[in-house]
NUZADREN-662251 format. One record per residue (C-alpha): x, y negated, z negated. Coordinates in pm, 1 decimal. Layout:
X Y Z $
...
This chain:
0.0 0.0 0.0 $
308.8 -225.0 -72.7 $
413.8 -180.9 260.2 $
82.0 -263.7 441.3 $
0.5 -563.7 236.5 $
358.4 -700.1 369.4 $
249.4 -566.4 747.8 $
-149.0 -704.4 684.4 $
25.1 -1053.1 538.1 $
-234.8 -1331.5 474.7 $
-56.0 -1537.1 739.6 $
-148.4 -1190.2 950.1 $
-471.3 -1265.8 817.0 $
-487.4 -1586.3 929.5 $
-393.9 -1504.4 1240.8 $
-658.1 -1301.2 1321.4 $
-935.1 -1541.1 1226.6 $
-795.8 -1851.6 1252.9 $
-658.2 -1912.2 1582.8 $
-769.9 -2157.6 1830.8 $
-856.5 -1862.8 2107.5 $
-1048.7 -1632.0 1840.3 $
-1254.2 -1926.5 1642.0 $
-1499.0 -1729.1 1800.3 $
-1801.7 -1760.8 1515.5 $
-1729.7 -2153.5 1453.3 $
-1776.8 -2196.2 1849.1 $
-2080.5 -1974.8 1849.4 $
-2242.9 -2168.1 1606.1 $
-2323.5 -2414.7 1826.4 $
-2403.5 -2224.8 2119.0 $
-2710.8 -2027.3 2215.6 $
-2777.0 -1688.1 2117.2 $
-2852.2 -1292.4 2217.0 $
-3070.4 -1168.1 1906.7 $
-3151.8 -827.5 1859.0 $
-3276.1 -688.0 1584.8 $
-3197.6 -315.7 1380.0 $
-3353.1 -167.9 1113.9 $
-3582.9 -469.8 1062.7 $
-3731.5 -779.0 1252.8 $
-3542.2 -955.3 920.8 $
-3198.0 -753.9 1042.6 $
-3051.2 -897.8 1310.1 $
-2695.5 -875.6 1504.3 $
-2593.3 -1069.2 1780.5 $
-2303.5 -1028.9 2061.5 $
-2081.2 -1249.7 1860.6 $
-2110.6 -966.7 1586.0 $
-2021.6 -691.0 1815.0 $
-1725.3 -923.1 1943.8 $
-1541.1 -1005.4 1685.6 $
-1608.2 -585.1 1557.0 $
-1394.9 -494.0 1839.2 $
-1154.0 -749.8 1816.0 $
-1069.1 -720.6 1438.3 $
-1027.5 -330.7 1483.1 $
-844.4 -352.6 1773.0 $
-558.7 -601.4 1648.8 $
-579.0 -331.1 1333.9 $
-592.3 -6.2 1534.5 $
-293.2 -107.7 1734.7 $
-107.5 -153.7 1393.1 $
-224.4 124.9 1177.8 $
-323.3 411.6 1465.7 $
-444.7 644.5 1231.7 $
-614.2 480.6 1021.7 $
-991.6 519.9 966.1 $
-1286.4 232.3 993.7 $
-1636.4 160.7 859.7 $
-1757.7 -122.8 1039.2 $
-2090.5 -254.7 1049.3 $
-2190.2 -252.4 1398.8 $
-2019.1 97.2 1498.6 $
-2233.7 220.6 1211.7 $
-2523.9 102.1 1331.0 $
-2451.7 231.9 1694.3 $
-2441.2 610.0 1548.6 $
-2070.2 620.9 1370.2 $
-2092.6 793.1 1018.2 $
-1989.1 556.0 752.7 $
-1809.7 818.8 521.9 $
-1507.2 760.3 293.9 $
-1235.0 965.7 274.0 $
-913.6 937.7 109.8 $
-771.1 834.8 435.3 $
-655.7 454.8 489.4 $
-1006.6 263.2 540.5 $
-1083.4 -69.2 738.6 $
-1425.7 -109.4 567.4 $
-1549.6 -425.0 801.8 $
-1845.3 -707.1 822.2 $
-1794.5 -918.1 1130.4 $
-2098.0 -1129.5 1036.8 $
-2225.5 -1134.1 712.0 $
-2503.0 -1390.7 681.1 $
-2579.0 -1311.9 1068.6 $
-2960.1 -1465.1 1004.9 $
-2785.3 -1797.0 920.5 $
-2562.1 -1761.1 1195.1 $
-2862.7 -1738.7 1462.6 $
-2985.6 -2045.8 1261.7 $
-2679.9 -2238.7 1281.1 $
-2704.2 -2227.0 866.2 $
-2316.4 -2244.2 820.6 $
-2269.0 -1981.5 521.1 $
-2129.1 -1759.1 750.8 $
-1774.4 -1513.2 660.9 $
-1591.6 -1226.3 803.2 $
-1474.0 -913.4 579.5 $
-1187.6 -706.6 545.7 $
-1190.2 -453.5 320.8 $
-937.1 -168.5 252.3 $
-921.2 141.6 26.1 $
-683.1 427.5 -30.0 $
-823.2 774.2 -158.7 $
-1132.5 583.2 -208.0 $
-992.8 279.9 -445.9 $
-1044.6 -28.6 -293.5 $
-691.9 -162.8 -242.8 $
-765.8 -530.0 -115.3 $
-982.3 -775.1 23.9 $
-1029.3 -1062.3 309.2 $
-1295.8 -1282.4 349.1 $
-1290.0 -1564.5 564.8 $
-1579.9 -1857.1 486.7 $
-1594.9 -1992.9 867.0 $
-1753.0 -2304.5 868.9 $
-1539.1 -2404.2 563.5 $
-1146.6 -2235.5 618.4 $
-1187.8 -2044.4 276.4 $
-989.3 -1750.1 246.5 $
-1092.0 -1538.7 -39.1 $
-835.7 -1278.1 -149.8 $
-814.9 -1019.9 -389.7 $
-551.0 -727.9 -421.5 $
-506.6 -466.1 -707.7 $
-367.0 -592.7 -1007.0 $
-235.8 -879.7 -815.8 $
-504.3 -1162.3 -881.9 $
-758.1 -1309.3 -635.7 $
-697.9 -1612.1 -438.3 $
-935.4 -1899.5 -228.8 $
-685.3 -1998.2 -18.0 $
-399.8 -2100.8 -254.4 $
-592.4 -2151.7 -542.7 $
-624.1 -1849.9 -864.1 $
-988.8 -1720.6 -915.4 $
-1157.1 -1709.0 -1254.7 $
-1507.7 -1607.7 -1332.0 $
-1720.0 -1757.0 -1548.0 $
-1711.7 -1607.3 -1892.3 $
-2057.3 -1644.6 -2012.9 $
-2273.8 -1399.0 -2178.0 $
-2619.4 -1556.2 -2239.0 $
-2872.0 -1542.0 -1971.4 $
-3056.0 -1806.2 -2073.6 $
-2719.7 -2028.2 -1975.6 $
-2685.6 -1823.1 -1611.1 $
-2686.3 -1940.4 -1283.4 $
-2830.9 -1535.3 -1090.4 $
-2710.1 -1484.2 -681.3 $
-2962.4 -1265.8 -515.2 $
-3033.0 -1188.6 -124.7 $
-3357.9 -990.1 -2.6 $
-3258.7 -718.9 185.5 $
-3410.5 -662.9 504.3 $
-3674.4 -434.1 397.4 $
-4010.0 -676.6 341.9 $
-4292.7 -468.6 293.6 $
-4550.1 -553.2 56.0 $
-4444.5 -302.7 -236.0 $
-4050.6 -388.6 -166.6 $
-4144.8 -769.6 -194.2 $
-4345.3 -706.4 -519.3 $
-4038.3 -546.2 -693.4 $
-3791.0 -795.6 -563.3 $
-4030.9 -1102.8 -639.4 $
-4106.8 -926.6 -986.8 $
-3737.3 -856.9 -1050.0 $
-3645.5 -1284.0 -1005.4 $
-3945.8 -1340.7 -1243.3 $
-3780.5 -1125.5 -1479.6 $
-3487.8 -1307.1 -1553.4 $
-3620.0 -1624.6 -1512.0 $
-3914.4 -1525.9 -1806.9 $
-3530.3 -1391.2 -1958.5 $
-3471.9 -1846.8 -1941.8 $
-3201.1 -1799.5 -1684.9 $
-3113.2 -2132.8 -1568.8 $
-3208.2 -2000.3 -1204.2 $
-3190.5 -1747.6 -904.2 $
-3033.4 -1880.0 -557.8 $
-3048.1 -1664.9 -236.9 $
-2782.2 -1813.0 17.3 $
-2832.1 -1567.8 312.7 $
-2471.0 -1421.6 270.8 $
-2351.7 -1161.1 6.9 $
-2000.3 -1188.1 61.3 $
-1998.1 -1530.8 13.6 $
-2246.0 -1545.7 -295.6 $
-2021.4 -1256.5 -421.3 $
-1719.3 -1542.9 -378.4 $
-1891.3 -1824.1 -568.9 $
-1945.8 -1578.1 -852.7 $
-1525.8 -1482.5 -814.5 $
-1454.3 -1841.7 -837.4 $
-1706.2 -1946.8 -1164.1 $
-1957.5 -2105.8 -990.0 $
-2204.3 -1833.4 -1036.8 $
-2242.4 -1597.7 -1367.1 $
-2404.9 -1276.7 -1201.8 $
-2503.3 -1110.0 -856.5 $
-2735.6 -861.4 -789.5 $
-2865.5 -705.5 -476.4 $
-3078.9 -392.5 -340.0 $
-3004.4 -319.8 27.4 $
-2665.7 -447.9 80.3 $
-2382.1 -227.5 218.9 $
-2038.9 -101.4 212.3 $
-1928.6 -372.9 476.7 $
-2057.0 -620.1 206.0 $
-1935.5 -512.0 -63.8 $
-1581.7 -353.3 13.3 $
-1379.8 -719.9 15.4 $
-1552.4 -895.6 -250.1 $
-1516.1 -634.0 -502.3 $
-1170.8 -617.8 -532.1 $
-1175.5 -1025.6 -539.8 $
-1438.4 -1016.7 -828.6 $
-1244.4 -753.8 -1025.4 $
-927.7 -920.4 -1002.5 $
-1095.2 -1281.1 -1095.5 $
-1189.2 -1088.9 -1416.7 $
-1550.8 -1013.0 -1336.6 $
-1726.9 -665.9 -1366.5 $
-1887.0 -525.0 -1011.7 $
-2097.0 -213.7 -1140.3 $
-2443.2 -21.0 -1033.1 $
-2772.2 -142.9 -1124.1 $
-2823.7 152.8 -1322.6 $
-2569.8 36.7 -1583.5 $
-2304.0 284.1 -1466.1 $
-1990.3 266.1 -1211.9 $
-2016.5 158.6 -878.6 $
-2100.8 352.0 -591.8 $
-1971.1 142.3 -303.7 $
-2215.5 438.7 -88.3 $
-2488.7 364.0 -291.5 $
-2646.7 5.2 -116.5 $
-2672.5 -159.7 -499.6 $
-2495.2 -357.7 -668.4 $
-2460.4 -573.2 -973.8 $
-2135.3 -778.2 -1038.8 $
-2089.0 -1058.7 -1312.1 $
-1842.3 -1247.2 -1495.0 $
-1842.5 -1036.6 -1820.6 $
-2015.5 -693.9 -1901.4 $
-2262.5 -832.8 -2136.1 $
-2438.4 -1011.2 -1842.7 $
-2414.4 -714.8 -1583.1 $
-2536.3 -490.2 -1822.1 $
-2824.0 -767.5 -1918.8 $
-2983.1 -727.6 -1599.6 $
-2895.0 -420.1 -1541.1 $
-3178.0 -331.4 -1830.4 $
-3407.5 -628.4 -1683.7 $
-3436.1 -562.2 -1285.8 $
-3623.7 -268.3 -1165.4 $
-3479.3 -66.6 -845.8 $
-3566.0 -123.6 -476.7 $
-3489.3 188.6 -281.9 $
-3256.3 213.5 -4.5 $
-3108.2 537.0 175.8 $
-2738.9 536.6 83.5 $
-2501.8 425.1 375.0 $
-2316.4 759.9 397.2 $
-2620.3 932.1 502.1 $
-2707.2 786.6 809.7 $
């Protein structure tokens, strides 16, 4: 791992999705759209998704040949999304693709990375605002040269709560995600926010400006990178049910400290999702 950090540099990082010929998602912003939708008329992808895909795991394939990937948009074209204890690319080209199609600028690209299934390290890139969120195992997290701390607090009546919706939006799923915010805000939580991008919520509660996350329906892509950030800003990234993470398992609750996580880990009630490795 020491080795590929030094070969997968942050200046290697940079390279990738900072210059001028592959700004590809700042440009395409701006620009009009091909929209299709997946497992929902809420879940969308777009050709820039499927463009920068390629492009990420082809600068990484032609380093690391034999190394394996989970990317979002192979996934959803038919490739299983298993981890092994093989090197893994574990890759969101788009995450917060509705806001890209709406020109709503929380948009970021992932890079995740694990080792006999341990996350290892994390990239994401915040395009619209040249963030660079880092994390790397027992090495710290980063936004661009600045350390990351989460917030330390432990009272949910003093907690600021990141949520997204998941595409599912049938009436019973929207009951138990609607009931689930009223929850913690009957708990006096200070208030829920839904930003339209988990990586990036995940990266406001790295950096303290957040005190907990929680999501049904999100996936490996979007949780791979931001994991290893949170952890090594000194937050806790566990399962809803109270127990470890399942990075498989399309739930998640992360937080600053383990009294919160665990909080609403007894508050929410679960929204059920089929697990990403059995597609």
């Amino acid at each position: 791992v020491e080795l590929l950090w030094n070969l997968f540099s942050l200046q290697k990082a940079l390279e990738i999705l900072l210059e001028e010929k592959e700004q590809i998602i700042r440009k395409a912003l701006t620009e009009e759209k091909q929209v299709s939708t997946k497992t929902s008329a809420a879940d969308l992808v777009t050709e820039t998704d499927h463009f920068v895909e390629n492009l990420i795991i082809s600068v990484l394939k032609e380093k690391f040949p034999s190394h394996r990937f989970i990317a979002e948009e192979s996934t959803a074209a038919g490739s299983k999304c298993v981890l092994t204890d093989s090197p893994t690319w574990i890759i969101d080209p788009v995450d917060g693709t509705c806001n890209f199609v709406h020109r709503f600028p929380t948009v970021a690209v992932s890079i995740g990375f694990a080792v006999n299934k341990e996350l290892e390290f994390g990239v994401i890139y915040h395009c619209t605002e040249e963030r660079l969120y880092t994390g790397r195992r027992g090495q710290g997290a980063f936004c661009n040269d600045k350390r990351l701390q989460v917030s330390k607090e432990t009272d949910i009546s003093k907690a600021l709560i990141l949520t997204e919706i998941g595409p599912k939006r049938d009436p019973a799923t929207l009951k138990l995600f609607l009931g689930n915010i009223e929850r913690l805000l009957k708990a006096q939580a200070h208030g829920v926010r839904v930003i339209g991008s988990s990586t990036l919520a995940l990266c406001l509660l790295a950096s303290g400006a957040a005190d907990a996350y929680y999501q049904f329906g999100l996936h490996c892509w979007d949780l791979a990178a931001a994991t290893v950030i949170i952890r090594e800003a000194g937050g806790t990234v566990i399962d809803t049910s109270g127990g470890p993470l399942d990075l498989m398992s399309c739930r998640v609750i992360a937080a600053g400290t383990r009294e919160m996580a665990m909080f609403i880990a007894q508050e929410i009630q679960t929204i059920h999702y089929r697990r990403d490795d059995e597609n």
